[in-house]
C-alpha positions, 0 to 999 in steps of 0.5 A: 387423166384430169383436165386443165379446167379440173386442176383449176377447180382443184385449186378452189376446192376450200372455197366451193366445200365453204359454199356447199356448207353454207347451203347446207346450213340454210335449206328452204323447202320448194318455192320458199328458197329466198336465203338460198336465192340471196346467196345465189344472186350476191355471188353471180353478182360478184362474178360480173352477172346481172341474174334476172330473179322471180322465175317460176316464183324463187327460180333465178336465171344468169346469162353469159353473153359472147354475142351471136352464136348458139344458146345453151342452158345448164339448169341446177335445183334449188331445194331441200326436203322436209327430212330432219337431218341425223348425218353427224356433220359439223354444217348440219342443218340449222332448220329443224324438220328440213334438209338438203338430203338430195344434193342440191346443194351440192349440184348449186356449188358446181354450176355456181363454179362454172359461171365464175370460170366461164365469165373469168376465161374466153370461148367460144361465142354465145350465149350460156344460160345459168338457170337455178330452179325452184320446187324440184322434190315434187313441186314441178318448179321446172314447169313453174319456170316455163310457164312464167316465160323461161323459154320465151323470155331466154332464147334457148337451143338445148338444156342440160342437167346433172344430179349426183348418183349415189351407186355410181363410184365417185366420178363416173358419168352416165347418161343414155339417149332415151329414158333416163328417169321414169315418169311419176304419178299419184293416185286416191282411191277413196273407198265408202260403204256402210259402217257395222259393229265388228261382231255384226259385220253382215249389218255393213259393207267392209272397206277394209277388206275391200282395200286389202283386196284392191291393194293385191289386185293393183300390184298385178297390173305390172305382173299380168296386164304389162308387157314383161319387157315394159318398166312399170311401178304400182305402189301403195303406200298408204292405207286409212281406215278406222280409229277404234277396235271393235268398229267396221270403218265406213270409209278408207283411203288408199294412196301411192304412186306410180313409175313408167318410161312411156306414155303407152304404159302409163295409159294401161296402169290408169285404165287398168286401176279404173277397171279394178276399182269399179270391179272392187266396187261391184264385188263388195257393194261399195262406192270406190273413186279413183283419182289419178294425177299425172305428175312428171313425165319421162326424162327422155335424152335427145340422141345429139345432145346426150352423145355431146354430154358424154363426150365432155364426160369423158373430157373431164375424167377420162374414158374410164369414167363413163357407165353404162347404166339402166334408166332409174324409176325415179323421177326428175322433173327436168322432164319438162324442160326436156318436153320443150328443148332438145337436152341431156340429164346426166348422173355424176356418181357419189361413191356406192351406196351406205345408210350416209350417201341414199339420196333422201335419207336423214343420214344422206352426206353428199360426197364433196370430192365429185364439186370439182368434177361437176363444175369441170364437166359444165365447163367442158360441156358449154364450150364443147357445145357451144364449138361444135355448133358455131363451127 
């Protein structure tokens, strides 16, 4: 059974489907979301807020003040991929070789929505912060805000975010106290040795084979050096080397990521790849250098917060409308601002998954039904959360 708040959005879904389109017409890739910034900060303004704007560089932050009592935050993502956009849909994109292929426009609708019902209708008192980041796809605009000062500028208590799933039926929830989205690193593996021509190829070293043998090797870290009952991910995802057909290259690179929900798995794969490349390096004769950059920690849910999140979940669709789903090996960088505040990321489901709803494809259609459903679950959480604290 829907709630009153969902009916009330109902009744504004022509209006939040125009303001998705629009989004979708004009994305900006991280950090350079200035038209979507404009579009956000003029319709805050209309509902009564006085955004604060150049957080983290485009981030902009809207607060609503009902005096003294708790202060929440609900964080949405701001920006589109580097995708030239295939869906056949009459709001496609009108930026070639970028696209909102995620759903961020979508996910900025709901929360936009939720500001504009929470300033309209009283509740409880304190403060709900109505944070729009920048650079989520890759570009750490979450730590970007909170190093320009977003929670010393912004008194904040707990920090919750949603992201529609694809592979969820349309409306269902889920969340999990714990890991909810692995952590994400990538590495550089450089290989040098000495060139050859390909019919003398005992006159050189070959990088080659020594990065097909590295790439083999590095996939048994996850099936030999971790525990079968640990998460782990070792990808390599590209391979340089050479130019011509009948020259033995004298350099290649190997580049790729990797996933891990824990710290202590995250230290075995770096130590581990080290370990492989100098033996790489001392069975073919070559110079191998690793380089490992530690990109987005876990997202990890707060026990008292996501059980909260859940329940207005539940309060939005129904009992019938929760999952209980495994942590994801993808990745959110939502994980900083879960470093810093006790929080919750919950997935809003899309519909099962088609070439049309795959998160980061080119035919990706975010599912307009679940608008109504996100802006009511924003709505149900601020004044759940804000309720059971003050009482």
């Amino acid at each position: 059974m829907k709630s009153a708040v969902t009916d009330y959005f109902d009744e504004q879904r022509s209006e939040l489907e125009s303001w998705r389109h629009e989004l979708h017409r004009h994305p900006e890739l991280a950090y350079k979301e200035f038209r979507t910034a404009d579009f956000i900060a003029e319709r805050l303004q209309a509902f009564g807020y006085q955004p604060v704007r150049g957080i983290g560089g485009t981030g902009l932050v809207a607060t609503l003040d009902r005096g003294d009592g708790p202060s929440i935050a609900l964080r949405t993502d701001m920006d589109a991929l580097p995708i030239l956009e295939e869906a056949d849909v009459p709001y496609a994109s009108e930026t070639e070789g970028v696209m909102h292929a995620c759903g961020h426009d979508g996910h900025m609708t709901m929360l936009l929505a939720a500001a504009r019902y929470l300033k309209e209708h009283d509740g409880p008192a304190g403060k709900v912060h109505f944070i729009f980041q920048p650079a989520e796809e890759g570009e750490a605009g979450a730590r970007a805000m909170i190093q320009d000062g977003l929670f010393r500028d912004f008194n904040i208590d707990e920090v919750y975010g949603l992201h529609n799933w694809p592979g969820l039926d349309t409306g269902v929830f889920a969340a999990r106290t714990g890991p909810q989205m692995a952590a994400f690193d990538v590495f550089e593996i450089a290989l040098h040795g000495q060139g050859s021509h390909a019919a003398m190829p005992h006159k050189g070293q070959d990088v080659l084979s020594a990065a097909a043998s590295l790439q083999m090797q590095l996939q048994n870290i996850v099936s030999r050096s971790m525990d079968p009952l640990d998460a782990g991910v070792v990808s390599v995802t590209q391979i340089q080397g050479g130019d011509t057909w009948n020259v033995l290259p004298a350099h290649a690179v190997l580049r790729g990521c990797t996933r891990h929900l824990s710290e202590a798995t995250q230290n075995l794969i770096e130590r581990r790849m080290q370990e492989i490349c100098d033996g790489i390096a001392s069975s073919f004769a070559l110079e191998v250098n690793l380089h490992y950059d530690r990109r987005y920690p876990a997202t990890v849910n707060t026990h008292q917060e996501t059980t909260m999140a859940l329940q207005a979940a539940r309060e939005t669709t129904g009992t019938d409308a929760l999952a209980d789903e495994l942590p994801s090996m993808a990745s959110e960088d939502f994980s900083f601002m879960l470093g810093e505040k006790p929080g919750c990321f919950i997935w809003l489901g899309t519909g099962l998954p088609d070439p049309g709803c795959v998160l980061h494809s080119p035919s990706y259609r975010f599912n307009d039904d679940v608008l109504t459903t996100g802006a009511s679950y924003w709505v149900n959480l601020a004044q759940r959360r804000l309720s059971a604290v003050s009482a």
